[in-house]
C-alpha positions as CSV (number, residue, x, y, z in Angstrom):
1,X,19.8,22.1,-6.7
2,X,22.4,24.3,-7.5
3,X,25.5,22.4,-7.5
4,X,25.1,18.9,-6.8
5,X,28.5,18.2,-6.4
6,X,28.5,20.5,-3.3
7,X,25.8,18.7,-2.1
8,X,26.7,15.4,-2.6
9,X,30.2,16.5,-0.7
10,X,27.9,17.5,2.2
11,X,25.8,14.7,2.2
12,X,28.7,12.5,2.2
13,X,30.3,14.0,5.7
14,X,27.4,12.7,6.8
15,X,26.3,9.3,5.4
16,X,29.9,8.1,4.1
17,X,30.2,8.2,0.4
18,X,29.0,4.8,-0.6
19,X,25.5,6.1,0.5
20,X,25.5,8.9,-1.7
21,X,24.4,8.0,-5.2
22,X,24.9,10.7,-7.9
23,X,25.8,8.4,-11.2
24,X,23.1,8.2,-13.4
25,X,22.9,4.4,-13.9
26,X,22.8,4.1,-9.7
27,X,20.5,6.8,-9.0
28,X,18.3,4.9,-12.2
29,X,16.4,2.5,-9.8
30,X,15.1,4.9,-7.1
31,X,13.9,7.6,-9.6
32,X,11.0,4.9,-11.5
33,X,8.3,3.7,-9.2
34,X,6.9,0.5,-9.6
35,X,4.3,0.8,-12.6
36,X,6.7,2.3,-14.9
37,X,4.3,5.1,-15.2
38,X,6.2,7.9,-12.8
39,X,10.0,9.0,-13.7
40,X,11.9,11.6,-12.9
41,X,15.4,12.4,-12.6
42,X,16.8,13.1,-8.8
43,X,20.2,15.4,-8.0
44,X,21.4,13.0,-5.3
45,X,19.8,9.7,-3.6
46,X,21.2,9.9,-0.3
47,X,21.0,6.5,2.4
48,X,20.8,7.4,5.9
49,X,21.6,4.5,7.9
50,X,20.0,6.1,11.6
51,X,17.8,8.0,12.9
52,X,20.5,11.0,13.5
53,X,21.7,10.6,9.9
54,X,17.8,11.0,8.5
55,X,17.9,14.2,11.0
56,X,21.4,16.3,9.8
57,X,20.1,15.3,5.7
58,X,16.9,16.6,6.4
59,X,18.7,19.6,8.3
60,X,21.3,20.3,5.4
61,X,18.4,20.2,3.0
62,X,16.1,22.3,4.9
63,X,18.9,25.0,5.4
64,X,19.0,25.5,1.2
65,X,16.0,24.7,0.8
66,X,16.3,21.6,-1.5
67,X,13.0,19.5,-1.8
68,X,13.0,15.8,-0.4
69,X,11.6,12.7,-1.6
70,X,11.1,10.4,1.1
71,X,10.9,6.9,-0.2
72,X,10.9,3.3,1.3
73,X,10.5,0.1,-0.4
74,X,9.1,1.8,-3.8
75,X,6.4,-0.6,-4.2
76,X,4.0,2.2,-4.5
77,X,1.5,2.9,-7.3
78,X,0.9,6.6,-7.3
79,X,4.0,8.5,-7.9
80,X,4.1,9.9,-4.5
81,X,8.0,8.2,-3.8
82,X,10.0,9.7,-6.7
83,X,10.8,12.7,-8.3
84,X,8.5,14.6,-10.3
85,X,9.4,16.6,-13.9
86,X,10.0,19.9,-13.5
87,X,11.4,22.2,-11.4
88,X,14.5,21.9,-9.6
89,X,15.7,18.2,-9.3
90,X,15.0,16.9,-5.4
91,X,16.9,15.0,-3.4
92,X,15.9,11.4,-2.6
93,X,16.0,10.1,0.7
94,X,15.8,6.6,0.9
95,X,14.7,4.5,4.1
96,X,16.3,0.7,3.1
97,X,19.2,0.9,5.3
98,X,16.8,1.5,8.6
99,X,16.3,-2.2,8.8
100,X,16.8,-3.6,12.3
101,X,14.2,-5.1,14.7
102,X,14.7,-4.8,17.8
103,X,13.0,-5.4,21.3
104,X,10.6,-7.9,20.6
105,X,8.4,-8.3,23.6
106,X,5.9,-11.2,23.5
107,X,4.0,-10.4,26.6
108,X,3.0,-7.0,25.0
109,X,2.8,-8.2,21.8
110,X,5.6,-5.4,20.4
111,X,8.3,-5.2,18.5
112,X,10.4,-2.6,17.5
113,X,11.3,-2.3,13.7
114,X,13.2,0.5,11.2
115,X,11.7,2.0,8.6
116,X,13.6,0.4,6.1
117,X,12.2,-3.8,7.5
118,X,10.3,-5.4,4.9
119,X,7.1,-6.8,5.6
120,X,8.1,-10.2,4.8
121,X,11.3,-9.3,7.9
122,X,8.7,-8.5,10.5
123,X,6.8,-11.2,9.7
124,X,9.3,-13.8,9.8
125,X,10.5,-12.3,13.3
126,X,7.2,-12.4,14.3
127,X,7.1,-16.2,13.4
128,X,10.1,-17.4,14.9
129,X,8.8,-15.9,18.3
130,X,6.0,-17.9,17.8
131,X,3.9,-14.8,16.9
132,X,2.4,-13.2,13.8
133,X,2.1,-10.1,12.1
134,X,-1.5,-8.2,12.1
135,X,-0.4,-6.7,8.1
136,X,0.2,-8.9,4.9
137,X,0.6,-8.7,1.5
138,X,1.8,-9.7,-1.9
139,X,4.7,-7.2,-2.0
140,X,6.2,-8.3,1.7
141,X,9.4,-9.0,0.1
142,X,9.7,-5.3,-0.7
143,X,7.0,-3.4,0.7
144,X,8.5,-1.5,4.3
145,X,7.1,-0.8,7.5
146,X,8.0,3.2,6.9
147,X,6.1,2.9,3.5
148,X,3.5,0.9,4.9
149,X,2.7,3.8,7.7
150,X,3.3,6.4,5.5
151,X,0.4,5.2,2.9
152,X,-2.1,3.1,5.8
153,X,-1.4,0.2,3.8
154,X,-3.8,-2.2,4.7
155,X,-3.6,-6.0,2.8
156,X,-5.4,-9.3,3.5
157,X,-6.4,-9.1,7.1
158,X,-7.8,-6.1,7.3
159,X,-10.7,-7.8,7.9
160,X,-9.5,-9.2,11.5
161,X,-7.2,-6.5,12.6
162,X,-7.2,-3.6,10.6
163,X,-4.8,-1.3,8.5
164,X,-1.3,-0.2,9.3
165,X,-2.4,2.8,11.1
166,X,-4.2,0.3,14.1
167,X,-0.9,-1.8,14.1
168,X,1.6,1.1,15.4
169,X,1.5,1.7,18.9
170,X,4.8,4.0,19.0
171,X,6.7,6.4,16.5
172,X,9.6,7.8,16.0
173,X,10.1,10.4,12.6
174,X,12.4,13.6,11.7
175,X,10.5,17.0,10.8
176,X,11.6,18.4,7.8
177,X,14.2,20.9,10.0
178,X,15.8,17.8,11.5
179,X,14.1,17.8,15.2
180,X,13.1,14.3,16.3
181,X,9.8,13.7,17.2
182,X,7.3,11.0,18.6
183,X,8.1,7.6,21.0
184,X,8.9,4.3,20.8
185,X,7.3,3.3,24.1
186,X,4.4,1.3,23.1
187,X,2.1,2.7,26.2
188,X,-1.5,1.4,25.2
189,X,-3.1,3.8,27.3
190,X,-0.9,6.8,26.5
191,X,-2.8,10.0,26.2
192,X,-0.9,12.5,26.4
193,X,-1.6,15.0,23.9
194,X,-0.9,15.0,20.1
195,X,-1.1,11.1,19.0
196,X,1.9,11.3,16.4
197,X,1.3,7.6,15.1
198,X,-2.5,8.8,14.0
199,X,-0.9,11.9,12.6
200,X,1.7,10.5,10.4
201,X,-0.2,7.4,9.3
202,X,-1.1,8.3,5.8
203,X,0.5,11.2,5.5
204,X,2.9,10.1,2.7
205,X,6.0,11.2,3.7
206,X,4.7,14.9,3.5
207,X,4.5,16.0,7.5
208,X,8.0,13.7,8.7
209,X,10.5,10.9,7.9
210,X,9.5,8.0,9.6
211,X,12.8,6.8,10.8
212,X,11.1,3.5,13.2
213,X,7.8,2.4,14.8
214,X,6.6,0.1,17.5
215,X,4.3,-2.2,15.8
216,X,1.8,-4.9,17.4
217,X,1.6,-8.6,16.8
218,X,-1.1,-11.1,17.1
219,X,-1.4,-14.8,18.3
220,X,0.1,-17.4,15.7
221,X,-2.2,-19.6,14.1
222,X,-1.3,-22.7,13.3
223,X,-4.3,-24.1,11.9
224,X,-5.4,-22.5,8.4
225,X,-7.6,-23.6,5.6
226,X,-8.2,-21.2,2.5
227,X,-11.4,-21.6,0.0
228,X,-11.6,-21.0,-3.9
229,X,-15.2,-19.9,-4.5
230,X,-16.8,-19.4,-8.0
231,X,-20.1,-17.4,-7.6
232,X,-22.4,-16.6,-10.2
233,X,-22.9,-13.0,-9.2
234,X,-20.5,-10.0,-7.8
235,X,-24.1,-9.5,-5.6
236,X,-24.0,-13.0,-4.3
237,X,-19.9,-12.3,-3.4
238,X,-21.0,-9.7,-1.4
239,X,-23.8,-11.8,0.2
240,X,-21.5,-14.2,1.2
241,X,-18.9,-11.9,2.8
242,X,-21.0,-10.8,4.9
243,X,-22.3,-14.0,6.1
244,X,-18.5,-14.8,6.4
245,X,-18.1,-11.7,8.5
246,X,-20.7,-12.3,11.0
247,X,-20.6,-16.3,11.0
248,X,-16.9,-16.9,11.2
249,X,-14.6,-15.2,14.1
250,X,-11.5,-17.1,12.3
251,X,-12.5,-15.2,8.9
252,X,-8.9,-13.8,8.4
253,X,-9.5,-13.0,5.0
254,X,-11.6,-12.6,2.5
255,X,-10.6,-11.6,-1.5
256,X,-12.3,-10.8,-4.6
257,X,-10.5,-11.9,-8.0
258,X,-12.9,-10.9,-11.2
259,X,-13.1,-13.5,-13.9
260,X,-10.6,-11.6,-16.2
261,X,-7.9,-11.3,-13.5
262,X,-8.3,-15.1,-12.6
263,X,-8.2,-15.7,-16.6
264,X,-4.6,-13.5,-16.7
265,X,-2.8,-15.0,-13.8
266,X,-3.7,-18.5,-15.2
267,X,-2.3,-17.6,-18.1
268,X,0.6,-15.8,-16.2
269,X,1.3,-19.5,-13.7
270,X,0.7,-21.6,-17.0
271,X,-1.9,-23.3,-15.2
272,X,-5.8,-23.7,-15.0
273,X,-7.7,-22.2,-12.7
274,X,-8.8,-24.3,-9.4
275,X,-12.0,-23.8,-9.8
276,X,-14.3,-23.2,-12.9
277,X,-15.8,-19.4,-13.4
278,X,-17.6,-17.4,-15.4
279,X,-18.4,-14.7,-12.3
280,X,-16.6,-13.5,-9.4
281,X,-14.0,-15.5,-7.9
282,X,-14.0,-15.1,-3.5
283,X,-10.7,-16.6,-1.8
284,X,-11.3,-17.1,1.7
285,X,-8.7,-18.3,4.2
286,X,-9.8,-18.8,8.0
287,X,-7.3,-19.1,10.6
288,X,-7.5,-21.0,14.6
289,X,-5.7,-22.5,17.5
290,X,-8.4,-25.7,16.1
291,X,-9.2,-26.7,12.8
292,X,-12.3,-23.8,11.5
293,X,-12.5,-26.3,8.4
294,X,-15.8,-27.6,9.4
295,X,-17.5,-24.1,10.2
296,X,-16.5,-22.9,6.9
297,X,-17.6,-25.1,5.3
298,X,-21.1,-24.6,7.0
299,X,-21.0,-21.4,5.7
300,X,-20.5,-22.1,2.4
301,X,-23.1,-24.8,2.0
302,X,-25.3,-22.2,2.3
303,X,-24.5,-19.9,0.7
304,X,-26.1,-18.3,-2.7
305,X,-25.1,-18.5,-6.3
306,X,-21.3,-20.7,-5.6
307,X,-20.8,-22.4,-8.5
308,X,-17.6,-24.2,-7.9
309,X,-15.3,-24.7,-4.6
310,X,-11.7,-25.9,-3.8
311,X,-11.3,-26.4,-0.4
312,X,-7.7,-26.6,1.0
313,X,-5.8,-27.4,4.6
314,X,-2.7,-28.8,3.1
315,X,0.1,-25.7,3.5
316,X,1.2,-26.8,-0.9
317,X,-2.6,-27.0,-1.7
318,X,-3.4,-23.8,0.0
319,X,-0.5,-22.0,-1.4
320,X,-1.7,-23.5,-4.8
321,X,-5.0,-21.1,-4.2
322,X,-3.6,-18.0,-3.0
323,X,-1.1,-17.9,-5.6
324,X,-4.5,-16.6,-7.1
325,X,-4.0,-14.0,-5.4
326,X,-0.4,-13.3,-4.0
327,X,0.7,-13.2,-7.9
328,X,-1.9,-10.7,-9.8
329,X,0.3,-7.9,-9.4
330,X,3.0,-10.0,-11.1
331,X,1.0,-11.1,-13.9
332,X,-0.1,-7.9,-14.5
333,X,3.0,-6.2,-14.8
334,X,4.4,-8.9,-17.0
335,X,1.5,-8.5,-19.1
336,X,1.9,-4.8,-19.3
337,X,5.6,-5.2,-20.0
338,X,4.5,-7.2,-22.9
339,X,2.4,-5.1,-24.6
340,X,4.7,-2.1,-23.7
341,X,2.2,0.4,-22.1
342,X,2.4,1.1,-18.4
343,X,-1.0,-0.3,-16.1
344,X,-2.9,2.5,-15.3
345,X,-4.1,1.6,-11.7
346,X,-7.4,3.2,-9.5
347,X,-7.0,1.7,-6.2
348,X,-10.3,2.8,-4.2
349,X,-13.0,1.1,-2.0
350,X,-16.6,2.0,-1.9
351,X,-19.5,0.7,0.4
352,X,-19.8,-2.9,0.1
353,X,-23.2,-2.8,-1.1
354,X,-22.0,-0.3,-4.0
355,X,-19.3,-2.9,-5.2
356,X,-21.5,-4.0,-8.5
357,X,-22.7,-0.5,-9.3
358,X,-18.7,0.7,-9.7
359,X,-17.7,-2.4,-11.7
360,X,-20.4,-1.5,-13.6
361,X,-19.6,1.9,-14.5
362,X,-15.5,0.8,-14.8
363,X,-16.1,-1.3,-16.9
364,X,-17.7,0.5,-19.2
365,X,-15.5,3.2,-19.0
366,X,-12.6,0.5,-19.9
367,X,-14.5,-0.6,-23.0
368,X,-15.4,3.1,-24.4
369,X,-11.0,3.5,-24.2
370,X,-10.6,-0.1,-25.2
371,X,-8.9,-0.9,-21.8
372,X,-8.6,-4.4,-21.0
373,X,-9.8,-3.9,-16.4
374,X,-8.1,-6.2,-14.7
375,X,-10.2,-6.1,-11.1
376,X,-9.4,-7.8,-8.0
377,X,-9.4,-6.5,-4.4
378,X,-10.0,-6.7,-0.5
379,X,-14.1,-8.0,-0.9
380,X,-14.9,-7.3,2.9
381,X,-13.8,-3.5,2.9
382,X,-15.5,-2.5,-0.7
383,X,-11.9,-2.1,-1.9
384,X,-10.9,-2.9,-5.5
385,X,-7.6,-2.2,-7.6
386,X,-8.7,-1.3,-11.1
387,X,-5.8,-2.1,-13.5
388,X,-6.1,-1.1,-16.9
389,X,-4.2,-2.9,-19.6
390,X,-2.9,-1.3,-23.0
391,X,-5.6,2.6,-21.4
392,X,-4.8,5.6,-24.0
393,X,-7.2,8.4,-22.3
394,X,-6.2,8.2,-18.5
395,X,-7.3,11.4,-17.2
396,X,-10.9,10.4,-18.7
397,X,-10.6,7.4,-17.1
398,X,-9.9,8.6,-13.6
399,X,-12.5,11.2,-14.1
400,X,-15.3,8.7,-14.5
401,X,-14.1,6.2,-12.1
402,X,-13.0,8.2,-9.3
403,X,-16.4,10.7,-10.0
404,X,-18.7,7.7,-9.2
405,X,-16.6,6.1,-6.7
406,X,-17.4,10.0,-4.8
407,X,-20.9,9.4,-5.9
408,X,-21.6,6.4,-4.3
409,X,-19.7,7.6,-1.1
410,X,-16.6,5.8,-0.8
411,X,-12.8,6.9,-1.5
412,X,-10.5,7.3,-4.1
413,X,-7.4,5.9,-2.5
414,X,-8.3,2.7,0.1
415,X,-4.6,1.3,-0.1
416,X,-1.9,2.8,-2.1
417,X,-2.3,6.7,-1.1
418,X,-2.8,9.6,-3.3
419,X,0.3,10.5,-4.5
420,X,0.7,12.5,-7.5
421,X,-1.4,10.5,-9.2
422,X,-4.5,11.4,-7.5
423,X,-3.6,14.4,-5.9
424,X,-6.0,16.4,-8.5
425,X,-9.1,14.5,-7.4
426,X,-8.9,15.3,-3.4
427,X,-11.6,17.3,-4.0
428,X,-14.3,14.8,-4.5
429,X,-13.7,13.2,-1.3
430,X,-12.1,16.3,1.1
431,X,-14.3,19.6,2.1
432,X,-12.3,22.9,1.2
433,X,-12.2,22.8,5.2
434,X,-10.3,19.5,5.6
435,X,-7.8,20.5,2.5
436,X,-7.3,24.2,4.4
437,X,-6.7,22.2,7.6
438,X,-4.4,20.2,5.9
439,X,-2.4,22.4,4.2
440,X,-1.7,24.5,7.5
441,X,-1.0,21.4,9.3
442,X,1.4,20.6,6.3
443,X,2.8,24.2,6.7
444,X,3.3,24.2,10.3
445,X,5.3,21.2,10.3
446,X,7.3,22.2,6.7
447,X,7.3,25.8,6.8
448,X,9.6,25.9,3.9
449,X,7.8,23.5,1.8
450,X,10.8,20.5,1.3
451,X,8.7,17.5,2.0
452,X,7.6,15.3,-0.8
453,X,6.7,18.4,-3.3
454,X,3.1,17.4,-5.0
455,X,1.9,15.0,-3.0
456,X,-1.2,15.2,-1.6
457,X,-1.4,18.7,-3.1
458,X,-4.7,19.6,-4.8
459,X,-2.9,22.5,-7.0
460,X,-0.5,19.8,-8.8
461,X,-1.8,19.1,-12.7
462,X,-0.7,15.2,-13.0
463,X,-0.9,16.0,-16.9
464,X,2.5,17.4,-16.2
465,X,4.2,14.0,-15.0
């Protein structure tokens, strides 16, 4: 950017001052993401506060051609929401202040929420409609519905209803020239053309700025009981989600915490572990209009190779187990802090019967760098988050990780998107046609090549970051 101070004058006519940052020590928390791992330095964070103001930025920025980096909650793990070294410094465009809800229907089952609501927000209005949202997880205090779509974040009940991109029934975003596209209707049966909501899911903030969306909820249930279960085997946790799966229609999730990840956030909680394991831990949580304590339990008397069980219905007890869970990400960042090298984090999901034959081959891989692999993940859609503790070779890490994960026919991003991070290994999953297709979907939209520089872009060397 040429002179920032001319641009920050400009950006100002349109947002007010106060929601133009350009000091250093401001700018400071938008330009880190979450890991610690990805930093850059931005010209200008700018904070639309509508739909029209996200539409004259990206119009002022298009114009003199000054790259954008959309960003939302900045929970993300793979670089893709701030700047990147080199080149000119990019403007960052920042989502937070796009935080109403609005039109909450509970015949249809719709709301209406900015880009900038938390998780935790639609969630809560959900609830006090006597609803629930489809989409949970452990960053819902941060994590937002525009960065949520933009990655197809997916979470804990992805098992019952599926990832962000089945929970938006209506968009509205701002193409890189300004031009407003999409609806907020909420028409199920809609088929009118070009289905924006499928289009922009996952796309990273590289196609549009999603400004809003019209999101589905579900049916509140009140009656919840959530399992602790130590199995010998990561083959007999695999066994027994599938039994879950076709046993249980209340299976509303179903987690996998590997014994050092239980061991850490123990450690992290200064408490033991509820239940006592040398293998696999699965944390189950079934939810009803009646109690489904009883056909769980069924299930799990069955079932092959459990070592151990804590079984709770009590809303303290419960929340006593899936702080298991809801607190990894903490512990591993505090651990991380502590030993003063960033996590290095693979977030990717195979088929379910491959799940022991890639911990097999990451952990290895961890012990030939003398990572510590922290594993835990999503156990019904093959989908772990590898965090490595104290890694030196990264690149040789991804390499072998992400190469078998290709092998075995699953994905390299399940959750958290490709970002920067991964942007180098598209290739193992994506044809050369579905890159070229991309790319002049990418250009058609973009012509001038502003949104979200990098990501997604097979052509970026993430040994430059």
């Amino acid at each position: 950017m040429d002179d920032p101070g001319l641009a920050a004058a400009a950006l100002a006519a349109i947002v007010g001052d106060a929601h133009v940052l350009v000091d250093p020590d401001l700018r400071a928390g938008y330009e880190t993401d979450w890991t610690g791992r990805y930093h850059a330095s931005a010209a200008i964070v700018v904070r639309p506060g509508s739909r029209d103001e996200v539409a004259a930025v990206l119009a002022h920025c298009n114009d003199h051609r000054v790259a954008v980096i959309p960003q939302a909650g900045n929970t993300g793990l793979v670089g893709g929401s701030v700047p990147r070294s080199g080149g000119p410094r990019p403007v960052v465009l920042s989502t937070r202040r796009l935080d109403r809800m609005t039109d909450l229907d509970a015949d249809a089952l719709q709301v209406t929420a900015g880009a900038g609501t938390t998780i935790a927000a639609w969630q809560a209005g959900a609830r006090a409609a006597g609803l629930d949202t489809p989409v949970d997880f452990a960053a819902r205090d941060s994590a937002t519905i525009g960065g949520a779509i933009a990655t197809n974040a997916g979470g804990s009940r992805v098992v019952r209803y599926g990832t962000m991109r089945h929970q938006v029934v209506g968009i509205e975003a701002v193409l890189a020239d300004g031009r407003v596209v999409g609806s907020l209707a909420g028409l199920p049966k809609e088929t009118a053309g070009l289905h924006w909501p499928s289009l922009l899911a996952g796309s990273e903030g590289t196609l549009a700025v999603v400004t809003a969306a019209r999101l589905r909820l579900v049916p509140r249930h009140e009656r919840v009981v959530t399992a602790m279960v130590a199995l010998a085997t990561v083959d007999d946790a695999v066994a027994l989600a599938g039994t879950l799966r076709t046993a249980l229609s209340t299976l509303d999730s179903v987690e996998i915490v590997l014994p050092a990840a239980v061991a850490l956030v123990a450690r992290h909680l200064g408490e033991r572990a509820p239940v006592d394991a040398s293998g696999p831990v699965v944390i189950v949580e079934c939810a009803a209009h009646v109690d489904p304590t009883d056909e769980l339990a069924t299930v799990l008397a069955s079932a092959t190779g459990v070592t151990d069980t804590a079984v709770a219905t009590d809303p303290a007890r419960r929340d006593h187990l899936v702080r298991f869970r809801d607190r990894m990400t903490e512990a591993i960042a505090a651990q991380a802090g502590a030993d003063g090298t960033p996590t290095f984090k693979l977030d990717v999901a195979v088929p379910l019967h491959a799940l022991g034959a890639l911990l097999d081959v990451a952990e290895r891989a961890a012990d030939r760098d003398g990572a510590t692999l922290i594993a835990f993940g999503h156990l019904a859609e093959g989908n772990l988050h590898l965090n490595h503790l104290h890694a030196t070779d990264t690149t040789l890490l991804a390499d072998t990780v992400l190469a078998e994960v290709a092998r075995l026919g699953g994905t390299i991003s399940a959750e958290h998107g490709i970002g920067v991070a991964k942007a180098a290994w598209l290739p193992l999953i994506r044809s050369d046609g579905d890159l070229a297709a991309q790319r002049s979907i990418r250009a058609a939209l973009d012509p001038r090549g502003i949104m979200n520089p990098g990501v997604l872009a097979t052509g970026h060397d993430p040994a430059e970051l």
